[in-house]
BATI-566364 format. One record per residue (C-alpha): x, y, z. Coordinates in steps of 0.001 Angstrom, whole numbers, padded with zeros to 6 digits, always signed. Example, Ala and Ser with C-alpha at 12.3 -4.5 7.8 and 13.67 -1.06 7.14 Angstrom:
// residues 2
+012300-004500+007800/+013670-001060+007140/
// end
This chain:
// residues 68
+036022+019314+031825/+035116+019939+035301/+031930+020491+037566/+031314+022701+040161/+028326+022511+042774/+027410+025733+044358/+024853+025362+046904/+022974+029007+047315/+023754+028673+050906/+027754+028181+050597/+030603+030773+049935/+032308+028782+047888/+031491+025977+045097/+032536+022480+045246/+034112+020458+042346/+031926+016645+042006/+034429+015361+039573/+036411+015971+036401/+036979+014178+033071/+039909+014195+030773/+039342+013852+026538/+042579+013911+025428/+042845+011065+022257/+040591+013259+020061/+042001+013371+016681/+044923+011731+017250/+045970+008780+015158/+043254+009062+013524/+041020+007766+016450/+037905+009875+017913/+036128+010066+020578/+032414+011428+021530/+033448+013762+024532/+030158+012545+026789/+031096+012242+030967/+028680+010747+032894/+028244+011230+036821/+025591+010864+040184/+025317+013177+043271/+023300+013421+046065/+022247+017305+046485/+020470+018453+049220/+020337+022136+048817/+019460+024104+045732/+022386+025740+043682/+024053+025940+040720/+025626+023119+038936/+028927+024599+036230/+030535+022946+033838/+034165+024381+032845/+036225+023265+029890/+039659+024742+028563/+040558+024296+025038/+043978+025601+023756/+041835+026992+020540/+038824+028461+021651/+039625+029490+025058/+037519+028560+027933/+033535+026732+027725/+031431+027392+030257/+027980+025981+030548/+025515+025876+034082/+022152+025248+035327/+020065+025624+038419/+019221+023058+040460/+015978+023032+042220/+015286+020786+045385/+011699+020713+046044/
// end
């Protein structure tokens, strides 16, 4: 999974980090696929969360973020 920052200001978005889930299933051994991360905006955008699976294509999920 990866996040994307795009500041309504900026041309193009920013990736803020990335996490990898790869042992689900496996060997019997599961995981809860929860990532966990801080940043410092300073400009109101859009925050997008991308995820590829090999079965049901590609997740996308976003929100606005409001700086008041």
């Amino acid at each position: 999974m990866k996040l994307f920052y795009f500041a309504e200001d900026r041309k193009f978005p920013i990736q803020l980090t990335s996490f990898k889930f790869t042992v689900h299933g496996k060997f019997d051994t599961f995981i809860e696929p929860i990532g966990v991360t801080n940043a410092i905006l300073d400009k109101p955008g859009i925050i997008y969360a991308l995820s590829y699976c090999n079965i049901h294509d590609l997740w996308e999920n976003s929100i606005e973020i409001k700086i008041h």
